[in-house]
C-alpha positions in Angstrom: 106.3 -61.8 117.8 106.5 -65.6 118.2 107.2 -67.7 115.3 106.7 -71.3 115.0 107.4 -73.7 112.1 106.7 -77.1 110.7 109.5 -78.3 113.6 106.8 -76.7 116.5 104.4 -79.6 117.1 101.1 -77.9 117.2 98.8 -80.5 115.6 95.3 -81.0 117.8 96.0 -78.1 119.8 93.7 -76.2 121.6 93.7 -72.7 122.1 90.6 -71.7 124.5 90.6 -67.7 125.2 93.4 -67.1 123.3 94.7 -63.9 121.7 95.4 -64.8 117.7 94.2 -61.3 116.6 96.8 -60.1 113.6 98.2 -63.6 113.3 99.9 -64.8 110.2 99.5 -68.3 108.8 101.6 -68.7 105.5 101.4 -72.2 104.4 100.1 -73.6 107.2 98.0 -77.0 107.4 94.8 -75.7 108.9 92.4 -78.5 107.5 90.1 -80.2 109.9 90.4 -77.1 112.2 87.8 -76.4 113.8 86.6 -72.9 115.1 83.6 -72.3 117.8 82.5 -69.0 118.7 85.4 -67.0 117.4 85.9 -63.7 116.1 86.4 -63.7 112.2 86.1 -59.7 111.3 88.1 -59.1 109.3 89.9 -62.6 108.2 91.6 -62.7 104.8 91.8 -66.3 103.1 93.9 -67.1 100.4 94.0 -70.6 99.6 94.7 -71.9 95.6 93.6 -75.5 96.7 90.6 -74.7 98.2 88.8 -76.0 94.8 90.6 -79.5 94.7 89.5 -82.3 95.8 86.0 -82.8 97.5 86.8 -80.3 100.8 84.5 -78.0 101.9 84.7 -74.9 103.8 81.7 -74.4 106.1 80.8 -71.0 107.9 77.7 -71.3 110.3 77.5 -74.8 108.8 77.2 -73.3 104.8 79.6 -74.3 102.6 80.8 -71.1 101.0 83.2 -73.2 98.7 80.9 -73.0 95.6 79.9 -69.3 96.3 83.5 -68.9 96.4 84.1 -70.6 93.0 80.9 -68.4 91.5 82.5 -65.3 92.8 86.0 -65.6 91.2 84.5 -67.1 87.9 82.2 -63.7 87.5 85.5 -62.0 88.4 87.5 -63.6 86.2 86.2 -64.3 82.5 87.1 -67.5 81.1 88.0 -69.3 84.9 85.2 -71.2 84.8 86.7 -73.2 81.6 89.9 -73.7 83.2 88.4 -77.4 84.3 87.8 -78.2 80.8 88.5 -82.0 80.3 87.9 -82.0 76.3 89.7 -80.0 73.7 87.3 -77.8 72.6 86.8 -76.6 76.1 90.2 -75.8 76.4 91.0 -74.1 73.5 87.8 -71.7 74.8 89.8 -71.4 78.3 93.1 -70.5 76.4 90.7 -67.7 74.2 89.8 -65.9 77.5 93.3 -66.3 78.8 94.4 -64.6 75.7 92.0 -62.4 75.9 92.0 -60.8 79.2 96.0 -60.8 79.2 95.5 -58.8 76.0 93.2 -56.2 78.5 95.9 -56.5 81.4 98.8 -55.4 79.2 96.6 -52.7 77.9 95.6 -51.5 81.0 99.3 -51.7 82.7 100.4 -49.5 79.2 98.4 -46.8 79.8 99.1 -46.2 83.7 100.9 -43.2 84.6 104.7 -43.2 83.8 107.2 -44.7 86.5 104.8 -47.5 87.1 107.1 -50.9 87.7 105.3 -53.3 85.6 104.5 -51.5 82.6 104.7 -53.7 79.5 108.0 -52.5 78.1 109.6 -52.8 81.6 108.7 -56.9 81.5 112.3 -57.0 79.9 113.5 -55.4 83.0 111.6 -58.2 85.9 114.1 -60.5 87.6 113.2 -64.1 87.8 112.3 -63.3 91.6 109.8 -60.9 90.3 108.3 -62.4 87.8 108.1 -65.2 90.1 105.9 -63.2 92.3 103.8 -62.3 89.3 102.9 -65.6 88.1 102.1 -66.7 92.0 99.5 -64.4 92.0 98.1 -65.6 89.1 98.5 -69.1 89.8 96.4 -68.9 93.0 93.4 -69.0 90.7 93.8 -71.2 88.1 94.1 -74.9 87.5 97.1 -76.6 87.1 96.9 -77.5 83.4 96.1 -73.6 83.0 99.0 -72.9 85.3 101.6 -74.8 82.6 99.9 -72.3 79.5 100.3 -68.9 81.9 103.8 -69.6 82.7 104.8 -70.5 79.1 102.5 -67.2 77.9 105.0 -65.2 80.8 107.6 -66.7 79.8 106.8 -65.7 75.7 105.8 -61.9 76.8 108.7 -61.4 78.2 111.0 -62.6 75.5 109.0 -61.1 73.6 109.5 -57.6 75.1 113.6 -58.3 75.5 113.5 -58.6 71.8 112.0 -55.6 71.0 114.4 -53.3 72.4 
C-alpha cells in the first residue's frame, strides 16, 4: 500500500477515475475538497472539529453539519450544554458529565469478568491507554469540556490506585 505524508505535495490534486476504495486518511487536511459523482457507501467520518468555526459539510448540496450536531446531542445527554458560555450552563453540562460517567462505570462494572477496562482495572491503564481513552471521548466534546474530562480521568484513576 502506498503511503504519503504531509512531505507528499498533494494539494489541488485531481484524481479523475481513480481507485481510493479502502483508503485511510488520518489527519489529513481534506477541507475545500470537492467530490463529483463518487461512490461514498460506506464512508466512515470522524472529525472532532467539524462543529468549530462556521464550516459546513454539504452532501447533495445539504448541510448535514447540524443533523450531525442533533444526532450526537440525542446520543449523548448533556452534549448539547457543552457550549455553555455562562455559569449556570456549565455547571448543568458538568451534572450530565457526572452523570453519565456515573452510568459508564456502572455499566463497565457489571460486564463479564476479564473485560480490560473494568473500573478496578483503571489503576492498571498505562498513560498510552488511557490516552486512547480520553481521545475518544474528546472527539465529541468542546474544549473547555475537554479540560473537566481529563481532570475527572485523571481523579478516577487516582482514585481507583488508592483503593487498592
Amino acid at each position: 500500500m502506498a503511503t504519503f505524508t504531509r512531505a507528499d505535495k498533494l494539494q489541488e490534486a485531481e484524481f479523475v477515475g481513480t481507485d481510493l476504495s479502502g483508503a485511510r486518511f488520518v489527519r489529513a487536511d481534506l477541507s475545500g475538497v470537492v467530490m463529483r459523482g463518487v461512490d461514498v457507501q460506506g464512508a466512515d467520518i470522524d472529525s472532532p472539529w467539524l462543529f468549530d468555526g462556521e464550516s459546513f459539510l454539504r452532501v447533495n448540496g445539504v448541510d448535514v453539519i447540524p443533523l450531525v450536531d442533533a444526532e450526537l446531542n440525542r446520543r449523548f445527554p448533556g452534549r448539547a450544554g457543552r457550549r455553555a458560555e455562562d455559569p449556570d450552563g456549565l455547571r448543568a453540562a458538568w451534572a450530565a458529565l457526572e452523570r453519565t460517567w456515573s452510568a459508564t462505570l456502572d455499566r463497565a462494572a457489571a460486564m463479564p469478568a476479564g473485560n480490560r477496562h473494568r473500573p478496578e482495572e483503571l489503576k492498571e491503564l498505562t498513560a498510552s491507554e488511557a490516552d486512547q481513552f480520553f481521545k475518544k471521548i474528546a472527539a465529541n466534546l468542546s474544549k473547555r469540556s475537554l479540560v473537566m474530562v481529563k481532570s475527572t480521568l485523571r481523579r478516577a484513576i487516582r482514585r481507583a490506585r488508592s483503593t487498592s
